[in-house]
N, C-alpha and C positions, 0 to 999 in steps of 0.2 A: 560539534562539528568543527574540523579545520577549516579557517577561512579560504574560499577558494576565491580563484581568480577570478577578476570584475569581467562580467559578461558572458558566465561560465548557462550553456544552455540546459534546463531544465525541462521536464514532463511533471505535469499535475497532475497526478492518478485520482478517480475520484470511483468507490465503487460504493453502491445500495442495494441492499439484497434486497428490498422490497421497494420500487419508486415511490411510494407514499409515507416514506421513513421521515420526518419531521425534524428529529435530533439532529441528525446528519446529512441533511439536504445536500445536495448537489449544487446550488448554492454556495451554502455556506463552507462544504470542502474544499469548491476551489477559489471561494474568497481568501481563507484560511490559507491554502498551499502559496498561492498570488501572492500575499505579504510575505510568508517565509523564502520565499526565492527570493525577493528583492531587500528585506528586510535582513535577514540572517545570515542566507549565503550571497547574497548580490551580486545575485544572478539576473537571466532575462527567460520566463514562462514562453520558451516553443509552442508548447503544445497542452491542452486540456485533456484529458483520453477519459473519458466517464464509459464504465459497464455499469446497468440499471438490471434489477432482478436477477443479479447474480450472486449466487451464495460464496463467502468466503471458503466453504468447502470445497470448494472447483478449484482447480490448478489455474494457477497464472499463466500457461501456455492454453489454455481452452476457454479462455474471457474472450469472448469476438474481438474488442476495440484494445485491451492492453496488449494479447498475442501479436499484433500489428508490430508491437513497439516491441520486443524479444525475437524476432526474427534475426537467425546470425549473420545473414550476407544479402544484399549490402547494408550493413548497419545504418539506422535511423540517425540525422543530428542534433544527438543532444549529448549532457555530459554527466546528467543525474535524473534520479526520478525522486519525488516526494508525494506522500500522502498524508493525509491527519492523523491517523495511527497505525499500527503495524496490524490490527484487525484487516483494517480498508488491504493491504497486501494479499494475505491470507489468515484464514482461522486455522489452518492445520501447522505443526512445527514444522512438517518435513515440505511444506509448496514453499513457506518461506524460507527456510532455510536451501531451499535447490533455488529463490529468487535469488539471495544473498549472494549465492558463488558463482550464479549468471551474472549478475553485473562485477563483481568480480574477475572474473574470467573475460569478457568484454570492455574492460575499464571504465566503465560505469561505477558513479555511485548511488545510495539509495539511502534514503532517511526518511524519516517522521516530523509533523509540523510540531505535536501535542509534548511527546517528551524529548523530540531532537535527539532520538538516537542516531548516530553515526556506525555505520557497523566495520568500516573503513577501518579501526581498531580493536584491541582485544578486550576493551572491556566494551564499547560500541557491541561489538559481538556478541556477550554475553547477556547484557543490557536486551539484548532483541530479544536474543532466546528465549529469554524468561518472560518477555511480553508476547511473545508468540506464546508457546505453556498457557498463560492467561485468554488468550483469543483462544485457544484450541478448548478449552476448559468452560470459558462463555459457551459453544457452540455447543458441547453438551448439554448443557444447562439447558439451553434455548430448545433443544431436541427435546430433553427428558419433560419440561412445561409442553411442551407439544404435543406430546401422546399423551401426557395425565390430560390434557384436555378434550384430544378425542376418545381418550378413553372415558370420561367422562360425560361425554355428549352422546354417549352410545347407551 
């Protein structure tokens, strides 16, 4: 990431598809985000925005608490959003990549704690895409175990 300007405001996105998720507690995402604003981009954390029980498969405009923060007018103040991975954004390529060109298009930027993607660039850009690819790819996965197990139970 390009180092941004001291005092540039931030959102800590924090989302769990199931609240009893233990790896990636709510917690520990926006302890995780908390250093990377002040540590990386050095910045100052606005705002926390946590969705609980929501699947990465939902669109980022139909998350209760992050849809708040993509409303076009009058824009929220901040100057970036971060989360731990590009999963925590979305599991589908096309939610994230229409997040991408929202802040984009609103001069927002958006990155990652875990691998610091920037997508602010062309290879940032690419960089995501292909970890979005892998989050959409997880989510099958996690579907296909789903049904072998109620198929299984039945």
């Amino acid at each position: 990431m390009a180092a941004s300007a001291s005092g540039d405001r931030w959102v800590v996105y924090v989302r769990l598809s199931r609240d009893t998720d233990e790896s990636t507690s709510i917690e520990r995402q926006t302890e995780e985000g908390r250093r990377w604003v002040e540590d990386v981009a050095h910045g100052v954390v606005v705002a926390v925005v946590v969705d609980t029980d929501v699947s990465g498969e939902v669109s980022p405009w139909k998350r209760k608490h992050l849809a708040e923060w993509l409303e076009p007018l009058p824009p929220k103040p901040f100057d970036g959003m971060v989360a731990l991975r590009v999963d925590r954004w979305a599991r589908r390529v096309v939610w994230f990549s229409s997040l991408m060109d929202w802040c984009r298009d609103n001069g927002k930027r958006i990155n990652t704690v875990r691998m610091n993607i920037d997508p602010s660039t062309r290879e940032g850009r690419m960089f995501a895409g292909i970890a979005a690819m892998f989050a959409e790819n997880e989510l099958e996965v996690i579907k296909e175990r789903a049904q072998e197990t109620r198929d299984t139970l039945r």
